[in-house]
C-alpha distance (Angstrom), angle and dihedral (degrees) to the residues before:
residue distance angle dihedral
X1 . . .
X2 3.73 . .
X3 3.71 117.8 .
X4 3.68 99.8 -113.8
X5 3.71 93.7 57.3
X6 3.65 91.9 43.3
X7 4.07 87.8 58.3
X8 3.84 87.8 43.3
X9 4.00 92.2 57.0
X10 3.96 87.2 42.8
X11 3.78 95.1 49.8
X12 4.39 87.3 45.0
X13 3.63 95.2 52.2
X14 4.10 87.8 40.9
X15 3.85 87.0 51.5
X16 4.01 90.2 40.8
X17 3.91 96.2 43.0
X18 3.51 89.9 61.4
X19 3.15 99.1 55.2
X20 3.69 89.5 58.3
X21 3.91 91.8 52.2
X22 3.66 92.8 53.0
X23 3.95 87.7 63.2
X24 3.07 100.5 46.5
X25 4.36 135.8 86.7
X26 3.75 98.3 -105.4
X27 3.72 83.6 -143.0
X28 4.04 95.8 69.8
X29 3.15 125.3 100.5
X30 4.06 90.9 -125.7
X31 4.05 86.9 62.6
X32 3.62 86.1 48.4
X33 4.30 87.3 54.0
X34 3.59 89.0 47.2
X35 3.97 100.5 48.3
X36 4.04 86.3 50.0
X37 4.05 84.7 54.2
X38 3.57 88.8 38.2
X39 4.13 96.6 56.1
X40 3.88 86.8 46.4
X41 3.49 93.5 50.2
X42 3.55 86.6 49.1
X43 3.57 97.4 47.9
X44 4.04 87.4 50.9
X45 3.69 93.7 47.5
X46 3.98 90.7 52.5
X47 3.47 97.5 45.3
X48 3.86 93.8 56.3
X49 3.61 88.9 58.0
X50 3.78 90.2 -100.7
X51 3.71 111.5 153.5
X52 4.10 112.5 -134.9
X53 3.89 100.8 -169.0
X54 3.52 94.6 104.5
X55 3.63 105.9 28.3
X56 3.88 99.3 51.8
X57 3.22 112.6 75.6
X58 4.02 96.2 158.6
X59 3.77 84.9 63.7
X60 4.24 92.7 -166.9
């Protein structure tokens, strides 16, 4: 899979993921499988040079 839709999956499910975290009880242990996904997406994201200001709008 080429690298540019690779980042374009990772940035979807980023956008999509978040989505799900904002419905759901941050005390559950579902939020707490999605924030661990989140901060790896995040750390994925950044390290491609992909720049999270406007797409992360849980911000943890």
């Amino acid at each position: 899979m080429p690298d540019k839709e690779m980042l374009k999956i990772s940035v979807e499910e980023f956008d999509r993921l978040q989505d799900y975290m904002i419905s759901t009880d941050k005390d559950t242990e579902a939020y707490q499988k999605m924030k661990r996904r989140y901060t790896a997406l995040k750390v994925i994201l950044t390290a491609s040079g992909i720049n999270l200001t406007e797409i992360d709008y849980i911000k943890e």
